[in-house]
C-alpha positions as a Markdown table, in Angstrom:
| # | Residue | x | y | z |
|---|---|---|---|---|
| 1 | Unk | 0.0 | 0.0 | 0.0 |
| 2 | Unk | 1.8 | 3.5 | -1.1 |
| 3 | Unk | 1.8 | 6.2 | 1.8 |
| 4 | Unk | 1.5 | 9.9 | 1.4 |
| 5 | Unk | 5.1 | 10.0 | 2.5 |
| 6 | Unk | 6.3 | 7.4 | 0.0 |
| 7 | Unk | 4.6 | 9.6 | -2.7 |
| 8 | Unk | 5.8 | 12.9 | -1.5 |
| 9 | Unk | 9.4 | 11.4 | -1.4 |
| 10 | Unk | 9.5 | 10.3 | -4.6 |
| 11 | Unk | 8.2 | 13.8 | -6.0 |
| 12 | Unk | 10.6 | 15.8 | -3.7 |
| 13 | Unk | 13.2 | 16.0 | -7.0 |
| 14 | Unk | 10.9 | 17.7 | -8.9 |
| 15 | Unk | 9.8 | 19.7 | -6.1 |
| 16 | Unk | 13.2 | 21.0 | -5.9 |
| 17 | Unk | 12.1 | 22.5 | -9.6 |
| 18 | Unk | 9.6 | 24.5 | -7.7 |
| 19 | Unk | 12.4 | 26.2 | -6.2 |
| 20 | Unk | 14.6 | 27.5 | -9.2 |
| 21 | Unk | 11.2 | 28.8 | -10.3 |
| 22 | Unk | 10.4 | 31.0 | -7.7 |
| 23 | Unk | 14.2 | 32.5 | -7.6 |
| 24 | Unk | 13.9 | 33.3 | -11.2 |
| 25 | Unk | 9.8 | 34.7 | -10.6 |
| 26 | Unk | 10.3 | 38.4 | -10.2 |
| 27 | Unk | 13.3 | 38.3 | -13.1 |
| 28 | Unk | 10.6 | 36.5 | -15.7 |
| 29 | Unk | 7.5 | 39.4 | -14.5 |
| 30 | Unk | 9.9 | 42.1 | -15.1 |
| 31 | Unk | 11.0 | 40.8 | -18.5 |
| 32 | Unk | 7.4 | 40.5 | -19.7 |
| 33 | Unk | 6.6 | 43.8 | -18.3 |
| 34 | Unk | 9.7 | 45.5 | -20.2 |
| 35 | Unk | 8.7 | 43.5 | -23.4 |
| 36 | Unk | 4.9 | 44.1 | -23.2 |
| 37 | Unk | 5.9 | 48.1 | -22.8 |
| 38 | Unk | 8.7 | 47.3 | -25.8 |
| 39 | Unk | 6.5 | 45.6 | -28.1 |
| 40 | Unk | 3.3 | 45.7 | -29.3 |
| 41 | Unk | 3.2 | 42.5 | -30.8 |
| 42 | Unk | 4.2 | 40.8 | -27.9 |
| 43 | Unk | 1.8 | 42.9 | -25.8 |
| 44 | Unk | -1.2 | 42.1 | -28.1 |
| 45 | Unk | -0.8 | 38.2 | -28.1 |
| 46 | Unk | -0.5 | 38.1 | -24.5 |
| 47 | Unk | -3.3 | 40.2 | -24.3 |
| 48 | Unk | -5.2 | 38.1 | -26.9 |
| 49 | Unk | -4.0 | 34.8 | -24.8 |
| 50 | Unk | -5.3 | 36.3 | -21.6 |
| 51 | Unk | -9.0 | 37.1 | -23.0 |
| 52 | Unk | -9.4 | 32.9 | -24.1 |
| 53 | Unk | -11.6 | 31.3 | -21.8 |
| 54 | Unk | -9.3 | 28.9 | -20.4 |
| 55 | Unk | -7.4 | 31.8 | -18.9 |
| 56 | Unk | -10.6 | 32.3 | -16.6 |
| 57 | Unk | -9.8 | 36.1 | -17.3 |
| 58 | Unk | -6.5 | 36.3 | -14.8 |
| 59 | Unk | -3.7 | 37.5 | -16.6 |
| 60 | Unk | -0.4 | 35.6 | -17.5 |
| 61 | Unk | 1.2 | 36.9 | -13.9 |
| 62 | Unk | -1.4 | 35.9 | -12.2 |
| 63 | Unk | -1.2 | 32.1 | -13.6 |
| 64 | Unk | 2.6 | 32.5 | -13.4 |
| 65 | Unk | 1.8 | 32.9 | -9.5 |
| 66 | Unk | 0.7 | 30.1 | -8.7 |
| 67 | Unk | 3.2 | 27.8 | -8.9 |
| 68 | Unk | 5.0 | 30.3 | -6.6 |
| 69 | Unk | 1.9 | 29.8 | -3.7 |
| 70 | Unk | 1.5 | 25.9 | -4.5 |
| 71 | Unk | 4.3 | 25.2 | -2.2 |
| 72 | Unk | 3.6 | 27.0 | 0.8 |
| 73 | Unk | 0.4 | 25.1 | 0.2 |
| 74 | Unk | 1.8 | 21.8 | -0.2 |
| 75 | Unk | 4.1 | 22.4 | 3.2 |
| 76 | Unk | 0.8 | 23.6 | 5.5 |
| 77 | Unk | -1.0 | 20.4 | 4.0 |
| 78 | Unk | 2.0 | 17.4 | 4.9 |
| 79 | Unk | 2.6 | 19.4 | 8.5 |
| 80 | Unk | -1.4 | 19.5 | 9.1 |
| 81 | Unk | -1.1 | 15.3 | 8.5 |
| 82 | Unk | 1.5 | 14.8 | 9.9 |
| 83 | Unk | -0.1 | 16.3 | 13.0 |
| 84 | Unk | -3.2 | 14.4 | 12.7 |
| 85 | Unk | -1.0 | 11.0 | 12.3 |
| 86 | Unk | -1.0 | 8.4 | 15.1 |
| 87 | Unk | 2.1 | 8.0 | 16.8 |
| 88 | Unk | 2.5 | 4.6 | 15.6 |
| 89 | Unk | 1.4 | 5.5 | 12.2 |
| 90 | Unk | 4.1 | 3.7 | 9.3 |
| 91 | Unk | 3.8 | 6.7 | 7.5 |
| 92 | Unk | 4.8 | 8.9 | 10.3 |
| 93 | Unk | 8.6 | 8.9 | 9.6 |
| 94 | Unk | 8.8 | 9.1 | 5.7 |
| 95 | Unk | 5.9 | 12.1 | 6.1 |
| 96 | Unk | 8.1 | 13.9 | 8.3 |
């Protein structure tokens, strides 16, 4: 039977992605602000992107933001079971 903390240590590698991402966040909103202020081109596709239904209406920051809260998420979610574990729970350890 897999365990939440089998699962979350096996995806911890490409958590570690999560991380380069958020170092690099303000860098990559900057550089679409300068080219959306540089180009028209550029500032009327991501506008026309941003206006498609699948974009709910939020614009391209907004999405790029998200990755950038997911983990904060992720870490209140594994300490919240890891609180609610038994003591003698097997998944104790590898969820810690």
């Amino acid at each position: 039977n897999p365990r939440i903390g089998d699962v979350i240590q096996k995806l911890a590698p490409f958590l570690k992605m999560y991380g380069e991402y958020v170092k690099n966040f303000d860098k990559a909103v900057e550089l679409i602000t300068v080219w959306s202020e540089k180009s028209l081109p550029f500032q009327e596709l991501i506008a026309d992107i941003q206006k498609r239904k699948v974009c709910a209406n939020l614009t391209l920051q907004h999405h790029m933001l998200e990755p950038v809260q997911r983990i904060p998420r992720y870490e209140l979610l594994l300490k919240d079971y890891v609180r609610k574990l038994p003591p003698e729970s097997p998944d104790q350890d590898d969820a810690e």
